[in-house]
Every structure is written in structure tokens, then in C-alpha cells.
VMD Tcl script that builds the backbone (N, CA, C; Angstrom):
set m [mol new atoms 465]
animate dup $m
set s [atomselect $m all]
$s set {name element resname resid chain x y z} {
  {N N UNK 1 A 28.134 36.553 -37.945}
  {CA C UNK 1 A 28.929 35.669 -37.117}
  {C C UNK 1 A 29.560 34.587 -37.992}
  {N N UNK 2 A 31.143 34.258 -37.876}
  {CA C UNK 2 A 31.429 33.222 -38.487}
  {C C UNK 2 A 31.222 31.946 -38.246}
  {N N UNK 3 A 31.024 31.133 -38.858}
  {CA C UNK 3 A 30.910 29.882 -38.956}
  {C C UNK 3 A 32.234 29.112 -37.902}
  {N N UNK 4 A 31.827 28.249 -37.321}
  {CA C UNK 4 A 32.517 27.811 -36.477}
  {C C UNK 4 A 33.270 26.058 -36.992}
  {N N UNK 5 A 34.267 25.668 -37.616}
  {CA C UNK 5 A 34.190 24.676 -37.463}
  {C C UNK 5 A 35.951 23.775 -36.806}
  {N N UNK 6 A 35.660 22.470 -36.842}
  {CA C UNK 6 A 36.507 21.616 -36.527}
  {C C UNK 6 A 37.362 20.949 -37.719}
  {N N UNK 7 A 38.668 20.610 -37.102}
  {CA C UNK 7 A 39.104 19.562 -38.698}
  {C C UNK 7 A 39.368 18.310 -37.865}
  {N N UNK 8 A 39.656 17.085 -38.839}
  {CA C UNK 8 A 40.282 16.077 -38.312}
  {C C UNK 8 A 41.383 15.616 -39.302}
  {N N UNK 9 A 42.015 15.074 -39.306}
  {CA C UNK 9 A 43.529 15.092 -39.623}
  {C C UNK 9 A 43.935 13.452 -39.082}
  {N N UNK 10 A 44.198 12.642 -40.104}
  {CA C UNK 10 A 44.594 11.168 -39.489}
  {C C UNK 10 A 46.580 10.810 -41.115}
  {N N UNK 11 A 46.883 10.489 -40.409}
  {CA C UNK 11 A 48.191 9.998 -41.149}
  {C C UNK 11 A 48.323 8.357 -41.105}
  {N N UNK 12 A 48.374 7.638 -41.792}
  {CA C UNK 12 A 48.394 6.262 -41.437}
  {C C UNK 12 A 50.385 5.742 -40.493}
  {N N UNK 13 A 51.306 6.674 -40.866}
  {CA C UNK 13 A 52.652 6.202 -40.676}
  {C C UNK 13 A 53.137 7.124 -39.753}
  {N N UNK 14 A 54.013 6.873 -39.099}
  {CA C UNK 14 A 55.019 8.006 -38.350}
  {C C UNK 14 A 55.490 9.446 -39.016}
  {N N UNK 15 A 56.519 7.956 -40.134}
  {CA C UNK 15 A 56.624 8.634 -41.284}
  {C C UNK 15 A 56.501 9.679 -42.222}
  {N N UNK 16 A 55.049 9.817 -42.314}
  {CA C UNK 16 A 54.221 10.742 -42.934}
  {C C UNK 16 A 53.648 12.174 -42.095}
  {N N UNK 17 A 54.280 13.275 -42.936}
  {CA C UNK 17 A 53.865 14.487 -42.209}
  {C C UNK 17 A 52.089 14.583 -42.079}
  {N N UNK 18 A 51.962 15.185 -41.203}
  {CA C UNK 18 A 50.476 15.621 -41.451}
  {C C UNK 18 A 50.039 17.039 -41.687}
  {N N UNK 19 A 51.616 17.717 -42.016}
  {CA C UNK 19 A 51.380 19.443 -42.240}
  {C C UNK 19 A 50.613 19.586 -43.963}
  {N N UNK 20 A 50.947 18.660 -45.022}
  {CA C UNK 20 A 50.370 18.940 -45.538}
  {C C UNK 20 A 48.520 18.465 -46.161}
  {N N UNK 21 A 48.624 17.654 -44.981}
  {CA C UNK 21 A 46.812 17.432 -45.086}
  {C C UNK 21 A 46.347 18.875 -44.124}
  {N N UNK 22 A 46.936 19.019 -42.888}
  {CA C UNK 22 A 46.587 20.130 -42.526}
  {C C UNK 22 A 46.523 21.654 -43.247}
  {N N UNK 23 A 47.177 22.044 -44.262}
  {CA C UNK 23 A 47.232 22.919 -44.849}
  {C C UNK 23 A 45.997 23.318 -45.822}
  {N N UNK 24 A 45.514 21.705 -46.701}
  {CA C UNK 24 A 44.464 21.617 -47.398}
  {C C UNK 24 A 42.889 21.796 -46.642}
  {N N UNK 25 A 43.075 20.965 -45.273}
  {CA C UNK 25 A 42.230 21.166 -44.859}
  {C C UNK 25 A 41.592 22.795 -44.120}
  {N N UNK 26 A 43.136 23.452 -43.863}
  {CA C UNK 26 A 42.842 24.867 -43.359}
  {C C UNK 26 A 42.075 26.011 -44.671}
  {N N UNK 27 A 42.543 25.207 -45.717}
  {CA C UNK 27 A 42.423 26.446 -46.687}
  {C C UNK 27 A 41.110 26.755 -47.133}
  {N N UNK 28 A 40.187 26.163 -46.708}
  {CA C UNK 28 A 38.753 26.504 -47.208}
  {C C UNK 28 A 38.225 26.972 -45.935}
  {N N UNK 29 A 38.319 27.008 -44.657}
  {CA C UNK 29 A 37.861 28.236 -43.554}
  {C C UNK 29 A 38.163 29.167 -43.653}
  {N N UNK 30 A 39.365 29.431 -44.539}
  {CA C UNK 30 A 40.584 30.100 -44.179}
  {C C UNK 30 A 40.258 31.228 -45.433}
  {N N UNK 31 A 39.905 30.688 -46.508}
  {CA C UNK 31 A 38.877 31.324 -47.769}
  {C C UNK 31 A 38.029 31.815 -47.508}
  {N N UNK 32 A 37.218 30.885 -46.871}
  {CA C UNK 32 A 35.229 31.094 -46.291}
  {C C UNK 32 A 35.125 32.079 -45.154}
  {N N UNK 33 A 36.455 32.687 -44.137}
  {CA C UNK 33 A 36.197 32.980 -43.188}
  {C C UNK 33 A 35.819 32.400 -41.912}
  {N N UNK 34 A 35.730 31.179 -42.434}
  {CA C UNK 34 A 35.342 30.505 -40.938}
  {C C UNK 34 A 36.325 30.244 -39.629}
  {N N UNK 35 A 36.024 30.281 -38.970}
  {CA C UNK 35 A 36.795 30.233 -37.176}
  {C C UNK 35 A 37.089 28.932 -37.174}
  {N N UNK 36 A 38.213 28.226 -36.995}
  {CA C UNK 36 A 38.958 26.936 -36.498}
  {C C UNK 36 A 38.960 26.826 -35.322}
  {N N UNK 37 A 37.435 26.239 -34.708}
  {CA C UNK 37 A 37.525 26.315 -33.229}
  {C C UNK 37 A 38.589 24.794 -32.645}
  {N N UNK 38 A 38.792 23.993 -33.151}
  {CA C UNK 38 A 39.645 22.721 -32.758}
  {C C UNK 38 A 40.208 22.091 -34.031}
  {N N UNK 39 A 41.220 21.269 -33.833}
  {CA C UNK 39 A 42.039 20.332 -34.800}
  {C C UNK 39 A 42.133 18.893 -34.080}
  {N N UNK 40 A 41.687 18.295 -34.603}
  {CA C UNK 40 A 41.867 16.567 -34.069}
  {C C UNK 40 A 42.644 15.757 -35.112}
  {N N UNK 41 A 43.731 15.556 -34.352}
  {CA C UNK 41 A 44.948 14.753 -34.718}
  {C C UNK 41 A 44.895 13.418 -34.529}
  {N N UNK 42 A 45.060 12.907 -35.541}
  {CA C UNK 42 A 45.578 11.094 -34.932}
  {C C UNK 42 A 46.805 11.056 -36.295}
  {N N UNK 43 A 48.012 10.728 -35.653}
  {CA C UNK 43 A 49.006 9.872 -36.080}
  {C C UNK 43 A 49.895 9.030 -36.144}
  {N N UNK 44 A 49.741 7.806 -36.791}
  {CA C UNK 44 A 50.288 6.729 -36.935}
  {C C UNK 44 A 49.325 6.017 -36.349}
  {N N UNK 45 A 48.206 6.165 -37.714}
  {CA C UNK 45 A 47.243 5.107 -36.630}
  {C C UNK 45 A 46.571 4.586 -38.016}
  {N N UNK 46 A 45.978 3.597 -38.579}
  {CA C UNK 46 A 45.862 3.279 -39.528}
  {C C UNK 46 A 43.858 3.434 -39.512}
  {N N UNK 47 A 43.535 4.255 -41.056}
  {CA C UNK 47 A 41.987 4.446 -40.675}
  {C C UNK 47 A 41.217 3.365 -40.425}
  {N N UNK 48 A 41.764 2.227 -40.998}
  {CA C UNK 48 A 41.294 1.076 -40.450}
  {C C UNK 48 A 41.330 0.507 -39.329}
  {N N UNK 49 A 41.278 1.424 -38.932}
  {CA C UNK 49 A 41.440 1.040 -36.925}
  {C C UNK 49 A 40.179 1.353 -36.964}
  {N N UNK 50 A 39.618 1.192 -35.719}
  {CA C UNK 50 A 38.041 1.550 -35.046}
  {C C UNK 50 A 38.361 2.726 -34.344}
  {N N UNK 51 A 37.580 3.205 -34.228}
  {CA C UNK 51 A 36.934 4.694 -33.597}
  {C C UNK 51 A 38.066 4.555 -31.905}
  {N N UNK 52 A 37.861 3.552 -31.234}
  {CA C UNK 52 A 38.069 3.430 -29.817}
  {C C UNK 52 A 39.628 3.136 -30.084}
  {N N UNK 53 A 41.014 2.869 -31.055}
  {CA C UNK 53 A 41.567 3.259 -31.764}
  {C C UNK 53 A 42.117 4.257 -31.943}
  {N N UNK 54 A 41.246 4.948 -32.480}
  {CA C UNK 54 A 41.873 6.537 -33.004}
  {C C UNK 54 A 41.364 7.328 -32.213}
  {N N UNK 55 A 42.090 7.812 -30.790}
  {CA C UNK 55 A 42.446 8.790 -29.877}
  {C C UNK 55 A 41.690 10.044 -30.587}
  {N N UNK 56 A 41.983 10.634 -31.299}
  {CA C UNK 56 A 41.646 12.235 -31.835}
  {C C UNK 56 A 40.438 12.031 -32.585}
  {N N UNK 57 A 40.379 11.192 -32.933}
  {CA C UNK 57 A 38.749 10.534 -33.713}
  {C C UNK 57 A 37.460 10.233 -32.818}
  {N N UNK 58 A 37.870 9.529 -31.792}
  {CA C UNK 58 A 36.931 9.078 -30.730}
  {C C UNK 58 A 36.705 10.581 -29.919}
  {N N UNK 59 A 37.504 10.884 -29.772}
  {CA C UNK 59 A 37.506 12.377 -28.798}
  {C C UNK 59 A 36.204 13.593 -29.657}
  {N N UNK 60 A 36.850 13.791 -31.479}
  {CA C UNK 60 A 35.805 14.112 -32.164}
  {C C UNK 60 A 34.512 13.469 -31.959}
  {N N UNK 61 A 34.065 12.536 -31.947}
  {CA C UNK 61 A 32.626 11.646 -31.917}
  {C C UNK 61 A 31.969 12.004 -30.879}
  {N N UNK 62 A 32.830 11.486 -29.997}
  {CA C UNK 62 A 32.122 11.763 -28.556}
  {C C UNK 62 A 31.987 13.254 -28.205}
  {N N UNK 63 A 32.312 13.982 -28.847}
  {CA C UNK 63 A 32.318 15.738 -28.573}
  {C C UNK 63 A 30.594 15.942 -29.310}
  {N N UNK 64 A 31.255 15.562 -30.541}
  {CA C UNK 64 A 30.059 15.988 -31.592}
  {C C UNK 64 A 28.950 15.129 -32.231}
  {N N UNK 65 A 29.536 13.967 -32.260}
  {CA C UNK 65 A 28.706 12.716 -32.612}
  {C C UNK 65 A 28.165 11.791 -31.814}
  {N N UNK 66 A 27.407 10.815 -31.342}
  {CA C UNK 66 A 27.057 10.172 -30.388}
  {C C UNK 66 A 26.678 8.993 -31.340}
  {N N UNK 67 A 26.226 9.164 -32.475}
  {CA C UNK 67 A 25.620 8.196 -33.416}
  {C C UNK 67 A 25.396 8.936 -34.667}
  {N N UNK 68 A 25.621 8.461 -35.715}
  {CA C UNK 68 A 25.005 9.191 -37.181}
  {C C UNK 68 A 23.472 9.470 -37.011}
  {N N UNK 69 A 23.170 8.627 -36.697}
  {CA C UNK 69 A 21.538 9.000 -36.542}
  {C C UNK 69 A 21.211 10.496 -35.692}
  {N N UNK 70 A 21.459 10.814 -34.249}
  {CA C UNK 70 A 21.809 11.714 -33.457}
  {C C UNK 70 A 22.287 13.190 -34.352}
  {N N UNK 71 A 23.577 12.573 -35.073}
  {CA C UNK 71 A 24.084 13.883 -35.816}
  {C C UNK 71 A 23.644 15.008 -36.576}
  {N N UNK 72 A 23.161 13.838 -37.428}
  {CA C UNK 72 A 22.226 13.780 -38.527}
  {C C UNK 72 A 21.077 15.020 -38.122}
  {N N UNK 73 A 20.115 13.998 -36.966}
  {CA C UNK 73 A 19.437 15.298 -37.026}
  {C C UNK 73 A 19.457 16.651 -36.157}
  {N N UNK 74 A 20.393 16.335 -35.468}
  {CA C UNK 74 A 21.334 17.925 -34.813}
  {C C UNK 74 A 21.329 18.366 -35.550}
  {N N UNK 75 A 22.447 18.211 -37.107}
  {CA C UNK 75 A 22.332 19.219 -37.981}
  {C C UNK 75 A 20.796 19.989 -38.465}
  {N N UNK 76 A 20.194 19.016 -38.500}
  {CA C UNK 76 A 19.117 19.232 -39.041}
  {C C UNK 76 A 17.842 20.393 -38.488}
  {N N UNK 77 A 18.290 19.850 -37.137}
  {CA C UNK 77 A 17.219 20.637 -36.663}
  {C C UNK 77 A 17.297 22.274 -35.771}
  {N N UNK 78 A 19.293 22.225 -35.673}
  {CA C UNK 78 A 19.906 23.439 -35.567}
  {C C UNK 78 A 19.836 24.167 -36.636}
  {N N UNK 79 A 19.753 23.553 -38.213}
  {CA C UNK 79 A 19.625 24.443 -39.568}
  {C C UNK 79 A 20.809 24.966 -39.737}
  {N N UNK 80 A 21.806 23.828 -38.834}
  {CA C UNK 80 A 23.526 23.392 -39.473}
  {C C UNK 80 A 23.809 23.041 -40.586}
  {N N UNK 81 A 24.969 23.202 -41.274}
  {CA C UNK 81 A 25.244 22.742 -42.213}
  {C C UNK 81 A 26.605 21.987 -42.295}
  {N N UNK 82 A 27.007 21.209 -42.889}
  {CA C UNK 82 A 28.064 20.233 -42.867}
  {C C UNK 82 A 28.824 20.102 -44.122}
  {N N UNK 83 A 29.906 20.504 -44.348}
  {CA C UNK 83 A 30.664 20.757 -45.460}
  {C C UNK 83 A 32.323 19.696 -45.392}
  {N N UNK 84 A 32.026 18.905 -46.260}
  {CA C UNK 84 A 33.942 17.550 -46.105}
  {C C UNK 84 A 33.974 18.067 -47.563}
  {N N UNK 85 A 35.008 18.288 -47.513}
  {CA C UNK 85 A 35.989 19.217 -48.822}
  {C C UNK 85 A 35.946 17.860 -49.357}
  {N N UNK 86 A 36.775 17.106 -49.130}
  {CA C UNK 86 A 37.518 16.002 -50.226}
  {C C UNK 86 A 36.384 15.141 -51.130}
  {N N UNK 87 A 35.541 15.156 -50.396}
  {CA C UNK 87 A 33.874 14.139 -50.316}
  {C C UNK 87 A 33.061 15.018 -51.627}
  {N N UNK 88 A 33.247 16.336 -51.594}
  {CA C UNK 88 A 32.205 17.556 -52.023}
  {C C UNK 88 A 31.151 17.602 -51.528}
  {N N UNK 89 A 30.667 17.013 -50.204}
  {CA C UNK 89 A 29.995 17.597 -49.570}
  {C C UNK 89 A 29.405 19.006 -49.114}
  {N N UNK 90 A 28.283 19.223 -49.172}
  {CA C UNK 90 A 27.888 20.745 -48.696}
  {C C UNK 90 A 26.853 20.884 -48.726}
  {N N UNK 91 A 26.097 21.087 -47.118}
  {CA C UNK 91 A 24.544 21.120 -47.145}
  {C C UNK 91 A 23.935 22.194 -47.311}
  {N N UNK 92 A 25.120 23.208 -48.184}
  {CA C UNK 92 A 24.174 24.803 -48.357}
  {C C UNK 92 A 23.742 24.207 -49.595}
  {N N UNK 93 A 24.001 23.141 -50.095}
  {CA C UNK 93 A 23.004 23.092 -51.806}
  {C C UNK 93 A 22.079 21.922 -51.910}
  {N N UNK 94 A 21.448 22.469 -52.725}
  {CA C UNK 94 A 20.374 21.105 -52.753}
  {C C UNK 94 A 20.939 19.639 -52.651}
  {N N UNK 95 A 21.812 19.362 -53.705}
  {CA C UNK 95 A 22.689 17.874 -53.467}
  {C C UNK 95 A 23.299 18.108 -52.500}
  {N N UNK 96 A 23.555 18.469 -51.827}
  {CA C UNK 96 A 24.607 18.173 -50.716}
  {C C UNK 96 A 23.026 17.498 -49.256}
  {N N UNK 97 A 22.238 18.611 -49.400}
  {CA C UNK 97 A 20.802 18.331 -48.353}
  {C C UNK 97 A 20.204 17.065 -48.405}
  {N N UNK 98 A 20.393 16.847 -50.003}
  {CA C UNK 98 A 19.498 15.310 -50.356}
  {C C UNK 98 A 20.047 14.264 -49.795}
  {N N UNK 99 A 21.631 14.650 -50.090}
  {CA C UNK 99 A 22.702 13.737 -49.753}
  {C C UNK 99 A 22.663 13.108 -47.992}
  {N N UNK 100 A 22.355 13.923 -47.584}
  {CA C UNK 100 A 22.530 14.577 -45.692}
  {C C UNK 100 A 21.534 13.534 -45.162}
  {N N UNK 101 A 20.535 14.039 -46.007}
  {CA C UNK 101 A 18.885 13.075 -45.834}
  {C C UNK 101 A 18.940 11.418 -46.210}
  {N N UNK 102 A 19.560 11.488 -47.378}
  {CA C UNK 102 A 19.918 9.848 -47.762}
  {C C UNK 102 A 20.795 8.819 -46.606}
  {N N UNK 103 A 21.803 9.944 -46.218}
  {CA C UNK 103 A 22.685 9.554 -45.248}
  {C C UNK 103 A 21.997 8.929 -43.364}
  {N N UNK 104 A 20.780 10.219 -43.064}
  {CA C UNK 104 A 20.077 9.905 -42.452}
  {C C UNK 104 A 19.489 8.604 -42.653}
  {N N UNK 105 A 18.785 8.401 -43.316}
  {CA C UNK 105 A 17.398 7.121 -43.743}
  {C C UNK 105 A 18.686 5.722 -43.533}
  {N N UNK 106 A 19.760 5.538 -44.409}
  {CA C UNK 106 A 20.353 4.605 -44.491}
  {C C UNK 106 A 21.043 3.914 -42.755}
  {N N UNK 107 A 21.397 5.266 -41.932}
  {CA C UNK 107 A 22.017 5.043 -40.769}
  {C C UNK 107 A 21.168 4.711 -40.213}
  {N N UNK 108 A 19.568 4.913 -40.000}
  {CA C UNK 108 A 18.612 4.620 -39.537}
  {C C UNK 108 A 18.359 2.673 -39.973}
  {N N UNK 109 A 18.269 2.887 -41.269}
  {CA C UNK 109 A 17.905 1.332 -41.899}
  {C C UNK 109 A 18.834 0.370 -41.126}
  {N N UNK 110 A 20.110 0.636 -40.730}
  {CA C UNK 110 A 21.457 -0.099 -40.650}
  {C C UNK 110 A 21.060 0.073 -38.923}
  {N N UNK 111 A 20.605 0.551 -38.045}
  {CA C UNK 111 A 20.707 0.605 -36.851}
  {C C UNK 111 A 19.601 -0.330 -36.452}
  {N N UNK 112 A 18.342 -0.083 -37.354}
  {CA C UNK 112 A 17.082 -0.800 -37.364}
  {C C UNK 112 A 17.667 -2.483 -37.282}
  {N N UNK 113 A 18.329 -2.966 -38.289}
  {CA C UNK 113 A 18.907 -3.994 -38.625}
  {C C UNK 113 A 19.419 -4.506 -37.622}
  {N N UNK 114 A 20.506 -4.028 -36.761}
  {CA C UNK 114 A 21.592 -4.531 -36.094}
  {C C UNK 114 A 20.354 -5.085 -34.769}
  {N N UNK 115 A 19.435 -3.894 -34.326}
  {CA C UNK 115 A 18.321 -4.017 -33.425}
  {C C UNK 115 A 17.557 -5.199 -33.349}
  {N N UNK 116 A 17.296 -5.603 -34.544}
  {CA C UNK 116 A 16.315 -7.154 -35.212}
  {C C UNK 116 A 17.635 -7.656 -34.698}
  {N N UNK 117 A 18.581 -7.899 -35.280}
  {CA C UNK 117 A 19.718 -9.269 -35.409}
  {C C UNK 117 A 19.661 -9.232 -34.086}
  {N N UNK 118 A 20.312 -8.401 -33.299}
  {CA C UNK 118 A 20.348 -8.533 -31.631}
  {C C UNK 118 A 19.254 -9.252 -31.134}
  {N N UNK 119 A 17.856 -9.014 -31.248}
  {CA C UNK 119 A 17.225 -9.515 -30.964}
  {C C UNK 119 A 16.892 -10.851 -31.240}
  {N N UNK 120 A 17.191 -11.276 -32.561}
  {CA C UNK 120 A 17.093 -12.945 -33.050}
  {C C UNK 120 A 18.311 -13.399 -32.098}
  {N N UNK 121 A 19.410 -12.793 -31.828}
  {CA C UNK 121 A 20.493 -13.641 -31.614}
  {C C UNK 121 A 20.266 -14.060 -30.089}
  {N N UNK 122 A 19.643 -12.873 -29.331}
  {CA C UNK 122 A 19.730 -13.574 -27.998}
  {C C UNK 122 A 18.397 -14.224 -28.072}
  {N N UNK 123 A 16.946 -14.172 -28.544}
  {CA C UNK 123 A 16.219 -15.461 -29.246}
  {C C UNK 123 A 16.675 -16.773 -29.315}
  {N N UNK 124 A 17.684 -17.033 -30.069}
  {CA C UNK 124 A 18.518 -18.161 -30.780}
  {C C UNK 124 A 19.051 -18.979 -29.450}
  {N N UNK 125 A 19.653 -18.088 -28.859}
  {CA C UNK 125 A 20.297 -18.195 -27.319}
  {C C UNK 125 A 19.535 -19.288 -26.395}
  {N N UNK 126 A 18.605 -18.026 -26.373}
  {CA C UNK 126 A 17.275 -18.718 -24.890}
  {C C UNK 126 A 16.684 -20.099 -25.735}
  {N N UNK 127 A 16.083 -19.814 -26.593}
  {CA C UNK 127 A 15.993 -20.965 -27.326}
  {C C UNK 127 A 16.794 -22.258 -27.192}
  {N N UNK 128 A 18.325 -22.273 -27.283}
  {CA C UNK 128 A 19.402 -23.125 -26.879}
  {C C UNK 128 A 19.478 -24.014 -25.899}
  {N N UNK 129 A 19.558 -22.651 -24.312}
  {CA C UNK 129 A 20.051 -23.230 -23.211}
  {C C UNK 129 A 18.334 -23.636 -22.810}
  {N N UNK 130 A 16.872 -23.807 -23.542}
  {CA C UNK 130 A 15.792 -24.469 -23.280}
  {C C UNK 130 A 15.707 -26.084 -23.850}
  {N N UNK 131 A 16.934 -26.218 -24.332}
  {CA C UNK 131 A 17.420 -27.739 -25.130}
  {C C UNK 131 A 16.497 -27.784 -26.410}
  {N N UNK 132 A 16.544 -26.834 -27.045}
  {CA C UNK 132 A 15.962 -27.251 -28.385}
  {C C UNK 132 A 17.242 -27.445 -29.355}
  {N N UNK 133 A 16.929 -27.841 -30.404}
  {CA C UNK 133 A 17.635 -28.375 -31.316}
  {C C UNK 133 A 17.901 -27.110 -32.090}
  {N N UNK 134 A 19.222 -27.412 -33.309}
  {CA C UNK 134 A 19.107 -26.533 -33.687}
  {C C UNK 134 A 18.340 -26.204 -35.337}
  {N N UNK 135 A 17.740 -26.905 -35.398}
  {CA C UNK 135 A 16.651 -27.146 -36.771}
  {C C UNK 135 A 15.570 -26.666 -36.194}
  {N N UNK 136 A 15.103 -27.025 -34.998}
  {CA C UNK 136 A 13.937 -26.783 -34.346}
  {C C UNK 136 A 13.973 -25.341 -33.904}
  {N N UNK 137 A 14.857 -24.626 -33.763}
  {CA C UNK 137 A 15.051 -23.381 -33.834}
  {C C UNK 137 A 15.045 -22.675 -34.891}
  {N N UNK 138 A 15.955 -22.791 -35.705}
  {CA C UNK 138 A 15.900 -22.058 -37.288}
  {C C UNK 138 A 14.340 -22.143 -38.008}
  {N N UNK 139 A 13.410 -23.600 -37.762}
  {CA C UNK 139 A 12.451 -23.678 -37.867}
  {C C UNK 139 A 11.520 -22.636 -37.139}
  {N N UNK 140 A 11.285 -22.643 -36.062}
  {CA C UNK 140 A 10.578 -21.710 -35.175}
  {C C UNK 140 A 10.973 -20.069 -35.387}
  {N N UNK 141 A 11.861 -19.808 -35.210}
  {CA C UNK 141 A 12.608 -18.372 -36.082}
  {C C UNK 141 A 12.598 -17.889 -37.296}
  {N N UNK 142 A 12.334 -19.045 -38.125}
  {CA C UNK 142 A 12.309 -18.742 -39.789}
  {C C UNK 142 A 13.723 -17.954 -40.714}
  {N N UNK 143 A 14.736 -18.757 -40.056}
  {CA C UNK 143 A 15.624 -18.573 -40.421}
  {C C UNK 143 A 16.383 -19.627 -40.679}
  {N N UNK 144 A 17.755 -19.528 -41.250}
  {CA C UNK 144 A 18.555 -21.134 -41.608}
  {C C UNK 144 A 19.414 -21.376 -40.575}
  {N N UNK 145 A 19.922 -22.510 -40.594}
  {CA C UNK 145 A 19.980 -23.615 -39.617}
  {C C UNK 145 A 22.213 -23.346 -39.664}
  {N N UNK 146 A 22.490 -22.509 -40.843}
  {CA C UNK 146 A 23.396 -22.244 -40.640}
  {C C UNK 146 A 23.539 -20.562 -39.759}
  {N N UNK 147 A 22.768 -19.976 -39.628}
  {CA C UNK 147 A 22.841 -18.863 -39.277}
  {C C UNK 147 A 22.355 -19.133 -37.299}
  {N N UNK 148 A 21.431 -19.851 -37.227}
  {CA C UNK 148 A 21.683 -20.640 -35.779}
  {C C UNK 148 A 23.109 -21.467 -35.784}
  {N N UNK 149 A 23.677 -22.135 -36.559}
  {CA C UNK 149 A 25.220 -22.265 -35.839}
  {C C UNK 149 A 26.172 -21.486 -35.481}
  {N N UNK 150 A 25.879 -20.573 -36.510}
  {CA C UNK 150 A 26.655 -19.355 -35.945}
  {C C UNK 150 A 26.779 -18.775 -34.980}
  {N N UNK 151 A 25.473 -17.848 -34.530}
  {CA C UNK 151 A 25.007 -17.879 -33.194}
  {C C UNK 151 A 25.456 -18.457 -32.017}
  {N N UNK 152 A 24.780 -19.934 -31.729}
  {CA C UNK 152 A 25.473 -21.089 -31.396}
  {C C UNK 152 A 26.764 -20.876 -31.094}
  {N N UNK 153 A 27.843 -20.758 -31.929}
  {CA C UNK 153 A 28.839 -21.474 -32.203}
  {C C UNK 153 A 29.675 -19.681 -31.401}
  {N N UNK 154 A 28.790 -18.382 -31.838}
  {CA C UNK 154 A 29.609 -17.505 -31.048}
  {C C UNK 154 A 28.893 -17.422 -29.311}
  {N N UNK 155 A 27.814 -17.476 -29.329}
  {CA C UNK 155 A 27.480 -17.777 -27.226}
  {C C UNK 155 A 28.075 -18.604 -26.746}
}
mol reanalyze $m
mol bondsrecalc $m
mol representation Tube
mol addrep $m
């Protein structure tokens, strides 16, 4: 059975064709045998846009991705493999697997993170509207007294 996959395809300008990123990107299924079950287009959209942004990007995510973490171990535990040409990515080889795994742990570390901060920040909050100060907070939190203004300064 062939391998099934997707491309995505982004152009930053009007301007700019996207036949020949599409061409590069066809040519290694197209080698490998693999089936082009979809193409996700975004053009004239700059990658520096966010996900909610890029129409053909968000549509990809939400199809296939939900979170890196999620992805991650879909691949993993279907005994998928994930191959980005330009990147040299490829989880049929050992570096590419290690790579997959590193990628895991880090999206994990970075989600862990955001989880704590959320949690100090609405901390910082309740703390606030209980009329404490804001020394007396950073104190009690164990954090600095500029990072409660911040806080502060965005509720």
C-alpha cells in the first residue's frame, strides 16, 4: 500500500507563483510512489502570520495536528513516519527518529512552561484584586517585582 501523504505550499506575495514550490514539493511522492491525498495552499499570506491567519495552514492543523505534543505521538504510536524534504527530515532513519523524539520532549517542556506561567499569572491576579502590594506579591510568589508589573499592568 502506498504511503499516503499531504503538502503545504505558502507564497508570501501575490506576486509570486506557487507552481514552482509545488513542483519541488510533488517530486519526492512522485519518486517514492506515494499518493497525494491533499494540497494546502495559502497565498499571499506572509509565514509570519499565525496559524488562525493562514487559511490552508489552520485547515492542515486542525485536520492533522491538534498540538505538537498530540502529533508527535500519533506518529508515534501509529508507527508513522514523517518526512519535510527541505528540513531533511525522515523518521525511517535513526536521525530523523531521534530528531522526532527531541521534538517531542521540547514541545512538551514549552507546554509544561506556558501551564506554570498561566498559573502564576492568574496567582499574581487574585493576589491583586485581595489588595496586596506588589512587592508583597513577588515576595510571596518568589518571583520579581518587575514580572508582577507586568502581569499587573496586562489584567
Amino acid at each position: 500500500m502506498a504511503k499516503r501523504v499531504v503538502l503545504y505550499a505558502r507564497v508570501s506575495t501575490d506576486g509570486l507563483s506557487i507552481e514552482n514550490q509545488l513542483r519541488e514539493l510533488e517530486a519526492v511522492p512522485v519518486k517514492e510512489g506515494w499518493k497525494i491525498v491533499e494540497r494546502f495552499i495559502d497565498k499571499g499570506i506572509s509565514g509570519a502570520k499565525g496559524r488562525e491567519d493562514r487559511p490552508a495552514f489552520d485547515k492542515l492543523c486542525k485536520g492533522i495536528v491538534q498540538d505538537l505534543v498530540v502529533f508527535l505521538n500519533e506518529i508515534h504510536s501509529k508507527h508513522a513516519n514523517l518526512y519535510l524534504h527541505k528540513q531533511g527530515i525522515d523518521t525511517t532513519t535513526a536521525g530523523g527518529k531521534l530528531l522526532l523524539q527531541m521534538l517531542g520532549v521540547f514541545a512538551e517542556f514549552v507546554l509544561g512552561r506556558a501551564l506554570v506561567r498561566a498559573a502564576a499569572e492568574t496567582r499574581v491576579v487574585t493576589l491583586g484584586k485581595q489588595g496586596r502590594g506588589m512587592r508583597a506579591i513577588a515576595r510571596e510568589l518568589g518571583i520579581g517585582n518587575c514580572t508582577v508589573q507586568r502581569i499587573v499592568g496586562v489584567a
